[in-house]
C-alpha positions in Angstrom: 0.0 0.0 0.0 1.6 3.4 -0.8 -0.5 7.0 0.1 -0.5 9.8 -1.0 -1.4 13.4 0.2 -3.6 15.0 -2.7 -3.8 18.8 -2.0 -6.7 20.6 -4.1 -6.0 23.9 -3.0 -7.2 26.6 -0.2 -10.2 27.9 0.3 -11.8 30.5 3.2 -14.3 30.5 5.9 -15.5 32.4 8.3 -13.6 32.1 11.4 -16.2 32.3 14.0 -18.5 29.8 12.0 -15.6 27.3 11.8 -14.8 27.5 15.8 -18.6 27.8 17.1 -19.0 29.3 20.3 -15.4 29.8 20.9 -14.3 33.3 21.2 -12.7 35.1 18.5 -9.7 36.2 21.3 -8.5 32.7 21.8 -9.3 30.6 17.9 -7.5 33.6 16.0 -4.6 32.7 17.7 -4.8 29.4 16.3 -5.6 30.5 12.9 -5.8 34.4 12.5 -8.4 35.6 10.2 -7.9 38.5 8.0 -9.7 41.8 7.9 -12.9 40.4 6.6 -13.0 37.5 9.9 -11.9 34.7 7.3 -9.1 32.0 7.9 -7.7 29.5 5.3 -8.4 26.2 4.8 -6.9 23.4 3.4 -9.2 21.0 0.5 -6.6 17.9 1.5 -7.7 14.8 -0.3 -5.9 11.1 -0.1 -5.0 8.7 -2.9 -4.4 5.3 -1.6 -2.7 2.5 -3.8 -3.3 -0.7 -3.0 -3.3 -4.0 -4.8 -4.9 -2.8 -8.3 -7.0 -0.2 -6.6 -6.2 3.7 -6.7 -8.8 5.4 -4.1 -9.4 8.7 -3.7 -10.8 10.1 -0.4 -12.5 13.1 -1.2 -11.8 15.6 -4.5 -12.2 19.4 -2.9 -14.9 21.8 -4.1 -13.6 21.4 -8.1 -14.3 24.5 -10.5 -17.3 24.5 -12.2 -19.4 26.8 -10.2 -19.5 30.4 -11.6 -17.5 33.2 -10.3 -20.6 34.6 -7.9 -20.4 31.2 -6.2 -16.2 31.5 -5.9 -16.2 35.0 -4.6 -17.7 33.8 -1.5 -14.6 31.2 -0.7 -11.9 32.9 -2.3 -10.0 29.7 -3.5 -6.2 30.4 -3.8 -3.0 28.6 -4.0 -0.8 27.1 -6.6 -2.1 23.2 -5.8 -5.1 21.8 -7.8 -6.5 18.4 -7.7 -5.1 17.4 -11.3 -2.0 18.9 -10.2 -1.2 17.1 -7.4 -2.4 14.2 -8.9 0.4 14.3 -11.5 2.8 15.7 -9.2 2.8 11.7 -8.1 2.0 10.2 -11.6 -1.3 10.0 -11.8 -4.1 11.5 -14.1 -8.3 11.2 -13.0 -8.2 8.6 -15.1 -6.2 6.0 -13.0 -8.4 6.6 -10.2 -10.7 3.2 -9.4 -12.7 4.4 -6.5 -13.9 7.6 -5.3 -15.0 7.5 -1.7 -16.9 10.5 -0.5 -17.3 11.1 3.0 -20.2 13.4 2.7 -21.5 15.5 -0.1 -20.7 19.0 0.8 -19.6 20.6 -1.9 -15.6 21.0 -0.6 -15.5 17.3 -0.2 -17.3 16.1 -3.7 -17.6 19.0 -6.1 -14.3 18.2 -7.9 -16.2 14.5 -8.7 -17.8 16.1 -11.3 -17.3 18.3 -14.2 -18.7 20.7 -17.4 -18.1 18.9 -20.9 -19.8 21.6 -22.9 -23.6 21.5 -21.5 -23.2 18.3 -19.8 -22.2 17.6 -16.5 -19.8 14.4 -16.3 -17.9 12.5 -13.6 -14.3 13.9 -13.4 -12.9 10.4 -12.6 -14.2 8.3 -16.2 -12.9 4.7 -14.6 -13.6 5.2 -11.0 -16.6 4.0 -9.3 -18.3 6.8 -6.5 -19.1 5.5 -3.2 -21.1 7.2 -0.7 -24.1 5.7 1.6 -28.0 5.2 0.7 -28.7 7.8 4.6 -26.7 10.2 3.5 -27.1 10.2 0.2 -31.3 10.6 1.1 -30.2 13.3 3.2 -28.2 15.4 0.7 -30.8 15.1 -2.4 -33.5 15.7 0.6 -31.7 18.7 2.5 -32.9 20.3 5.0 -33.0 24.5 4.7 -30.1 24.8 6.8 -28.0 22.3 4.5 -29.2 22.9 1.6 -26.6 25.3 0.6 -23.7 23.2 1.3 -25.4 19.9 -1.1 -25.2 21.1 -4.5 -27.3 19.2 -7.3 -25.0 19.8 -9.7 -22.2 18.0 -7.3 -24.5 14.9 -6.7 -27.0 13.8 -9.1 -25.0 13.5 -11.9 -23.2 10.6 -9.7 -26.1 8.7 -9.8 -27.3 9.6 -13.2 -23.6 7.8 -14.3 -24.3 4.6 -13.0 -20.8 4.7 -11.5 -22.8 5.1 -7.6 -22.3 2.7 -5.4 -23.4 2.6 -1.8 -21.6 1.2 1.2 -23.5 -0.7 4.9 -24.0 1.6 7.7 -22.1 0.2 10.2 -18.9 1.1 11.7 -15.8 -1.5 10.7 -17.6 -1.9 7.3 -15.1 -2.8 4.8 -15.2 -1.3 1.1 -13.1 -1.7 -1.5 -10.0 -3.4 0.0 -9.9 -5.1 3.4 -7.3 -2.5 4.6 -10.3 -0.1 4.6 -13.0 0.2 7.1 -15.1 3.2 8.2 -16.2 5.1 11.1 -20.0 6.8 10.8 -20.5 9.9 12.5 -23.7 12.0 12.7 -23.3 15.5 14.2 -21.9 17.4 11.4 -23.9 16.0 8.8 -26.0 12.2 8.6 -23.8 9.0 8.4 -20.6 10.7 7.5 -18.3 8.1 6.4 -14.6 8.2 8.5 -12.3 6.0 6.6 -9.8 4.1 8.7 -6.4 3.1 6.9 -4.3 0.1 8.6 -0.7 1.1 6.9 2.1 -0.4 7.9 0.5 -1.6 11.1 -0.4 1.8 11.9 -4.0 3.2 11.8 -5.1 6.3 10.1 -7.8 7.9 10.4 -9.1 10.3 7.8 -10.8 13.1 9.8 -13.2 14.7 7.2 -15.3 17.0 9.4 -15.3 15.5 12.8 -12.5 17.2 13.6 -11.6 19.4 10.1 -8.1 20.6 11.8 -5.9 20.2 14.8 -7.4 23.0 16.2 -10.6 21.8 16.7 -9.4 18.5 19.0 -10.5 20.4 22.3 -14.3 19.1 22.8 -15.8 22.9 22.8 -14.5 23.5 19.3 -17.6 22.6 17.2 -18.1 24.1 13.8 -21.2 26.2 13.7 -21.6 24.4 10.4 -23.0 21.2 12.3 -26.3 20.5 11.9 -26.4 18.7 15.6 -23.2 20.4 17.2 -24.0 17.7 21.2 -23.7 14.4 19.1 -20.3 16.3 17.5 -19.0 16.9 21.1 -19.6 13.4 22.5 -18.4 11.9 19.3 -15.1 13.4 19.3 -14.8 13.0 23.3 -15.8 9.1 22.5 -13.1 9.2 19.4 -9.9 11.1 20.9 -10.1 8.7 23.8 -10.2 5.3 21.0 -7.4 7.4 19.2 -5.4 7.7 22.3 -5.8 4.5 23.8 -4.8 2.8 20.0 -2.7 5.4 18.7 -4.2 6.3 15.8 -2.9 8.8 13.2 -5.5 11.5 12.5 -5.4 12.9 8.9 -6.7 16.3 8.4 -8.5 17.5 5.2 -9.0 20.9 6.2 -5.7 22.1 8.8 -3.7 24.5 6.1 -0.4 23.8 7.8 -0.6 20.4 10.0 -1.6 17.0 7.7 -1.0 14.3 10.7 -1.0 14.0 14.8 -0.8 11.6 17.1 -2.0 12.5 20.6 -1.6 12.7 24.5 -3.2 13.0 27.5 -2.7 16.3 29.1 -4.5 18.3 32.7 -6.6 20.0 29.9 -8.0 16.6 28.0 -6.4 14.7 25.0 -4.3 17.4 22.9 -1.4 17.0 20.0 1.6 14.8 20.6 3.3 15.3 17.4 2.3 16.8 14.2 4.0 15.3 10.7 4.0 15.0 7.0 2.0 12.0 5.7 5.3 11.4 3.8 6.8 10.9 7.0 5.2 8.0 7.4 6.7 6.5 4.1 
């Protein structure tokens, strides 16, 4: 098995919706906002190779939507999902599998594109794997949601025939026995966690349970989550798992840390060490 850190650029949020009820004196120390209250944000995928598989955990918000829709995120950086994907010798055609964890449009948007009038998967070979909960939930959204599940993101999945859906059920394997999955339920319905054993390690692809190092302290909920109590006593229930099994956590939205391990501290379970995913190589 060989990994692979796919960066698909930077994007921008604003600061106090990303840190909840947290006061803007202590998060902008963690990541300072600029004049307009944003902070930057990472869109960090992961392309695993294994066997005769090439899976790709996410594919960042992609760049179809119109310029209206992109002044509100200001995407920078030099990174894009093709990009990176080349950078390690790949194109979006040697991707197999395309696991979503949740159809937001910064985790699926790049899994499809425009071909003239048509809207296409990006990824021609790869089949799309999400789950038949959340998927009802994302083509169903509620009005607080709805603005973060795009049609044009996720119907056109379907509408390929490439969907496929995985069991609800934590440990399910997809795709390659190597790969389970974690389900959480307070930032959106059935988000899907995958967990990587690599090299007898376990990794554990964070999504939006925890979208950055930052927000391991349990009061650090995103004001983006739809039922912010079942996010706190999820991530109190997973740091203490992590801990106790030393699991690598993987971050797909941290613009400057990719991996920690952790430690028990007098203020709960905080960051040991903070790596490269290369590191791990």
């Amino acid at each position: 098995m060989k990994l692979y850190t796919i960066n698909a650029g930077y994007f921008k949020l604003d600061g106090g919706a990303m840190f909840g009820v947290v006061p803007k004196s202590i998060w902008n120390k963690l990541n300072p906002a600029d004049e307009n209250n944003m902070c930057t944000w990472a869109l960090r995928c992961l392309l695993i190779e294994v066997n005769d598989k090439r899976i790709l955990i996410d594919t960042g918000m992609g760049n179809k939507q119109d310029a209206k829709f992109f002044s509100h995120y200001y995407m920078h950086g030099y990174e894009t999902l093709e990009t990176s994907l080349a950078k390690h010798g790949f194109t979006k055609n040697d991707i197999t599998d395309v696991l979503l964890t949740h159809l937001h449009f910064d985790h699926c948007g790049g899994s499809i594109v425009r071909e003239g009038e048509q809207l296409v998967p990006a990824f021609k070979n790869a089949t799309y794997w999400s789950n038949k909960q959340h998927w009802k939930w994302a083509i169903q959204p509620n009005e607080r949601e709805k603005a973060s599940f795009l049609k044009e993101n996720i119907l056109p999945i379907k509408e390929s025939g490439r969907l496929k859906f995985a069991e609800v059920k934590d440990s399910t394997s997809i795709i390659d026995d190597a790969i389970t999955l974690k389900f959480a339920y307070g930032h959106t319905d059935a988000m899907m966690l995958p967990v990587i054993n690599y090299n007898s390690k376990t990794i554990v692809y964070m999504a939006d349970l925890l979208p950055s190092a930052a927000h391991i302290p349990l009061p650090y909920v995103m004001g983006y989550d739809m039922f912010p109590l079942t996010t706190l006593n999820e991530k109190k229930s997973f740091l203490q798992e992590a801990f106790d099994y030393n699991y690598i956590l993987y971050f797909e939205h941290d613009p400057s840390v990719e991996c920690c391990t952790l430690q028990t501290t007098d203020k709960g379970i905080r960051v040991k060490e903070t790596f490269t995913l290369s590191a791990l190589q």
